[in-house]
C-alpha atoms as a printed R data frame, in Angstrom:
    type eleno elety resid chain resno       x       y       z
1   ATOM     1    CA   UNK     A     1  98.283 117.615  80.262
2   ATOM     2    CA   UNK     A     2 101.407 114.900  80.653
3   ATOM     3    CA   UNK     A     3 102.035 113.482  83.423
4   ATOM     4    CA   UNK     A     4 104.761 111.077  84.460
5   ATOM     5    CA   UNK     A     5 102.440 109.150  85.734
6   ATOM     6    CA   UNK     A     6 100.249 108.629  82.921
7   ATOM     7    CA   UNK     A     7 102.524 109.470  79.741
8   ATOM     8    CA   UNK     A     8 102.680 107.164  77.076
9   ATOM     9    CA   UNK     A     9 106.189 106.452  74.732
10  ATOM    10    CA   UNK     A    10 104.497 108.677  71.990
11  ATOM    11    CA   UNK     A    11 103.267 111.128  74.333
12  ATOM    12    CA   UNK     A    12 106.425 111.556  76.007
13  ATOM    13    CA   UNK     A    13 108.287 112.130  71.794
14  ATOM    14    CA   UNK     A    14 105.602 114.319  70.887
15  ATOM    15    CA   UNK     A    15 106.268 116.765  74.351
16  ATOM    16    CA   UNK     A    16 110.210 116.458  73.711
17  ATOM    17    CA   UNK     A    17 109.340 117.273  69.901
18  ATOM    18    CA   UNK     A    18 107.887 120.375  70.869
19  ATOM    19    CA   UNK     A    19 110.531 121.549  73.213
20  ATOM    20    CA   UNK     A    20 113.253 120.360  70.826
21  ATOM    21    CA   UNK     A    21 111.218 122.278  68.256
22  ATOM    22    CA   UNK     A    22 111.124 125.636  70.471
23  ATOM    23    CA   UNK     A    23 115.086 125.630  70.783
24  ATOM    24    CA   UNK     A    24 115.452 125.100  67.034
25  ATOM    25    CA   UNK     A    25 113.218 127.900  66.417
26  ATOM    26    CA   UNK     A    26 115.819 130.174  69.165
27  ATOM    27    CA   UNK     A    27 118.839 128.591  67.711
28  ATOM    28    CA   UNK     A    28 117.881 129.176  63.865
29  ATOM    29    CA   UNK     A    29 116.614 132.579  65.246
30  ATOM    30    CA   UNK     A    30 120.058 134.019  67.145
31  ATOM    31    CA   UNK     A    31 122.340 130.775  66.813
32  ATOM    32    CA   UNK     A    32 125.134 129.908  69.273
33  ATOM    33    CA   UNK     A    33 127.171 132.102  71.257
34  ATOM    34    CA   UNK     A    34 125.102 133.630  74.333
35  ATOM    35    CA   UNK     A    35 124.957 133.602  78.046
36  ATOM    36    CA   UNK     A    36 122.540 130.302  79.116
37  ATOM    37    CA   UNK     A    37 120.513 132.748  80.856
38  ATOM    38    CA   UNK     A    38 119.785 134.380  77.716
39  ATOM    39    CA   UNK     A    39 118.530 131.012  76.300
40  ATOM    40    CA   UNK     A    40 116.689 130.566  79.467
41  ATOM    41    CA   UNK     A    41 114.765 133.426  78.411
42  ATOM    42    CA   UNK     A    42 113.675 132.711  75.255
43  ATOM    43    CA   UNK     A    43 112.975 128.765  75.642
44  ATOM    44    CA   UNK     A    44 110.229 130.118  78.231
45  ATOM    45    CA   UNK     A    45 109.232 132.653  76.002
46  ATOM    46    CA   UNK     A    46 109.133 130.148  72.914
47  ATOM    47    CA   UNK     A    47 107.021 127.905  75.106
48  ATOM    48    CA   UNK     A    48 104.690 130.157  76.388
49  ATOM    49    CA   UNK     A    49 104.009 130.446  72.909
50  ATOM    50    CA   UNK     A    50 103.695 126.966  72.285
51  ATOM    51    CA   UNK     A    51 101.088 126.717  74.848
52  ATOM    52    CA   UNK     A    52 103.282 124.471  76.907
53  ATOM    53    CA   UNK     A    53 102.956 124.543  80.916
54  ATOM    54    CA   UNK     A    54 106.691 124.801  82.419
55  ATOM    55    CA   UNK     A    55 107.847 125.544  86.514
56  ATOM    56    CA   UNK     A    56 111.191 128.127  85.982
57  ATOM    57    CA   UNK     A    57 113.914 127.272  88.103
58  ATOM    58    CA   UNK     A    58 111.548 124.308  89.961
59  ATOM    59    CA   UNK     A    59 113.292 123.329  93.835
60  ATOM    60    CA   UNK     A    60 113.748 119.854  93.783
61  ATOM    61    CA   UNK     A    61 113.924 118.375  97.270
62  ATOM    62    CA   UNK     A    62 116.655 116.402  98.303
63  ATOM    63    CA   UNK     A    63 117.233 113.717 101.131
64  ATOM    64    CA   UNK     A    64 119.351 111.144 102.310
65  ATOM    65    CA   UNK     A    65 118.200 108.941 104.767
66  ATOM    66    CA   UNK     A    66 115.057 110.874 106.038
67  ATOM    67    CA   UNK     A    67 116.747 113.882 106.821
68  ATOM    68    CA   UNK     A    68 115.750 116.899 103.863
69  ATOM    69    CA   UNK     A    69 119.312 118.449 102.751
70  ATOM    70    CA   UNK     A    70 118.690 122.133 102.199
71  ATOM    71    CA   UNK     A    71 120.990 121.949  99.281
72  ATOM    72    CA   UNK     A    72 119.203 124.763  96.930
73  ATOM    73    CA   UNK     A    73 118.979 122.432  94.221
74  ATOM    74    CA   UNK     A    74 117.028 123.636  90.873
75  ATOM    75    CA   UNK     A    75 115.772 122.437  87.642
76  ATOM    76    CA   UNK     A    76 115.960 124.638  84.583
77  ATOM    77    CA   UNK     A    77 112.687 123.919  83.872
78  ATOM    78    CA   UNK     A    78 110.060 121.189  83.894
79  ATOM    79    CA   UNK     A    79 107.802 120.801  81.239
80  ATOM    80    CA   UNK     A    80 104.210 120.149  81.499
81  ATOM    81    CA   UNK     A    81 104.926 118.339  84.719
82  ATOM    82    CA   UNK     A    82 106.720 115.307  82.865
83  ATOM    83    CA   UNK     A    83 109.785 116.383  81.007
84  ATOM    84    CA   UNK     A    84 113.134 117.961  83.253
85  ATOM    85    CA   UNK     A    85 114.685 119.857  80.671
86  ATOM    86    CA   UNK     A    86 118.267 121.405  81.439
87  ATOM    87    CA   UNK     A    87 119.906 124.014  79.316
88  ATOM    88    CA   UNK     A    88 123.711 124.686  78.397
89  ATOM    89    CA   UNK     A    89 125.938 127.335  76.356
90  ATOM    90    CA   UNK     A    90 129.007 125.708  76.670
91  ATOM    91    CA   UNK     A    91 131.646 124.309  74.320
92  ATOM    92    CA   UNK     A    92 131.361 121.078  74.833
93  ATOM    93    CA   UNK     A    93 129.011 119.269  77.342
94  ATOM    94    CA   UNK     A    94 130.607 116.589  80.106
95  ATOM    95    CA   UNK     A    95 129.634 113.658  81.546
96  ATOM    96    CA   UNK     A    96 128.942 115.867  84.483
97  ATOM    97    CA   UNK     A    97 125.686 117.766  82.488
98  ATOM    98    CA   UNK     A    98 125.049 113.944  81.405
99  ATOM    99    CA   UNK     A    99 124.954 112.803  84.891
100 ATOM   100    CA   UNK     A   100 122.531 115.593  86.475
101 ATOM   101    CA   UNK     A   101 119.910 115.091  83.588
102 ATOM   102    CA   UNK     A   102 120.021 111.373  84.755
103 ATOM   103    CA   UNK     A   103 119.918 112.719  88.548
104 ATOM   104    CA   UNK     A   104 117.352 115.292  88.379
105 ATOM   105    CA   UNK     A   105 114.359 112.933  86.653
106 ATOM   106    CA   UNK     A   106 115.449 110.293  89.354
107 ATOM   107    CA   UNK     A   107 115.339 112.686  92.360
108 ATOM   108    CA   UNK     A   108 111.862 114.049  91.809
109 ATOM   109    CA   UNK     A   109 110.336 110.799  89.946
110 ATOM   110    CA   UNK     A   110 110.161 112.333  86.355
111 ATOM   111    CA   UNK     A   111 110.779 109.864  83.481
112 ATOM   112    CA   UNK     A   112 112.054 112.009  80.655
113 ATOM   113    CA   UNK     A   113 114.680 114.295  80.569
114 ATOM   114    CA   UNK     A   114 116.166 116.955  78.080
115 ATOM   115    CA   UNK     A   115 119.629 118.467  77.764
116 ATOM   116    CA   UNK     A   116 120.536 121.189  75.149
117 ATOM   117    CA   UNK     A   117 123.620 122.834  74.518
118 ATOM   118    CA   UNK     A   118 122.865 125.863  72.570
119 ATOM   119    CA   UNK     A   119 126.122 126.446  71.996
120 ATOM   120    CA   UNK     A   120 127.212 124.308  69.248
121 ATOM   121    CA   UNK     A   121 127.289 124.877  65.281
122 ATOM   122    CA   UNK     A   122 123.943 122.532  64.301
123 ATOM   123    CA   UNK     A   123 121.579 122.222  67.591
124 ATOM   124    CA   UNK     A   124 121.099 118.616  66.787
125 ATOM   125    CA   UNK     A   125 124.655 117.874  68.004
126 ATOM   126    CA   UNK     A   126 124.122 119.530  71.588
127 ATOM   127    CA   UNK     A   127 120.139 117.608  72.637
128 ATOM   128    CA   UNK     A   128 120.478 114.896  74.908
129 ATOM   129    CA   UNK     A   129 117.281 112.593  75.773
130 ATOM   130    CA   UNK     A   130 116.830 110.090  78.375
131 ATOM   131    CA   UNK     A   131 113.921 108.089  79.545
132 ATOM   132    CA   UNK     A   132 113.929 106.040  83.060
133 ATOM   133    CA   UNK     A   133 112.555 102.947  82.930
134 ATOM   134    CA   UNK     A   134 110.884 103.707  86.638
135 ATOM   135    CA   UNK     A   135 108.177 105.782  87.677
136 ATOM   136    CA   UNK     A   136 108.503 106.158  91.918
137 ATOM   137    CA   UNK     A   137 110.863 108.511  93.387
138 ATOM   138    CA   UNK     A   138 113.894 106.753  94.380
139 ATOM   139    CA   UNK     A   139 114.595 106.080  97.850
140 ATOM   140    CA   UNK     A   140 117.082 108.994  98.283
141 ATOM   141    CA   UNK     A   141 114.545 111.918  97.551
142 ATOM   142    CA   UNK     A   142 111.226 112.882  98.817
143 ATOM   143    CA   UNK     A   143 108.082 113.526  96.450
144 ATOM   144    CA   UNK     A   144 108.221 116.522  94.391
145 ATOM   145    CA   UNK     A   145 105.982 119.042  95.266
């Protein structure tokens, strides 16, 4: 198993490789053009068969201050523990999708984190990766669970 914690740089490419590798396999498979939620499905599915370990729509807690903001805030997935990974079908992704794949990792103390836009002609043009250089919750958020 990964683990933020514990990962190593080549560690860390080879779990990325194998998502990125999954959404190839969906995007080759039905290409661009669907609902995200559609994706959604079949990135879990195309994991499950990758024996990867993944939390679905994982609560990340929020706070400010001490004080827990019941904000409903959700990852697409996180994979094996270690990797946030956040998926689009939209035409163009914005500095706004940029921004919560550098928020999410930071909130719950994950290092790596994955953006793909399905929804894009070649799927290498729509995958995003970034890697913190930290590995402590900042002081905004609480532990993940």
């Amino acid at each position: 198993m990964f683990t933020a914690e514990g990962a190593e740089e080549s560690d860390r490419q080879d779990l990325t490789g194998r998502i990125i590798g999954a959404a190839i396999e969906i995007h080759k498979t039905i290409g661009p053009g669907l609902l995200e939620s559609a994706y959604e499905e079949c990135i879990a599915h195309e994991m499950n068969l990758r024996g990867l370990n993944f939390d679905r729509q994982r609560p990340v807690p929020v706070a400010y201050k001490d004080v827990g903001l019941d904000c409903g805030y959700r990852l697409d997935f996180l994979v094996e523990e270690a990797v946030v990974l956040e998926l689009k079908a939209v035409e163009a992704i914005q500095p706004i999708h940029e921004a919560r794949l550098l928020t999410c990792p930071k909130l719950g103390g994950w290092i790596v984190g994955l953006l793909i836009n399905f929804n894009v002609p070649v799927l290498k043009s729509g995958i995003r990766r970034v890697v913190l250089d930290y590995k402590e919750p900042s002081a905004c958020s609480a532990p993940p669970r």
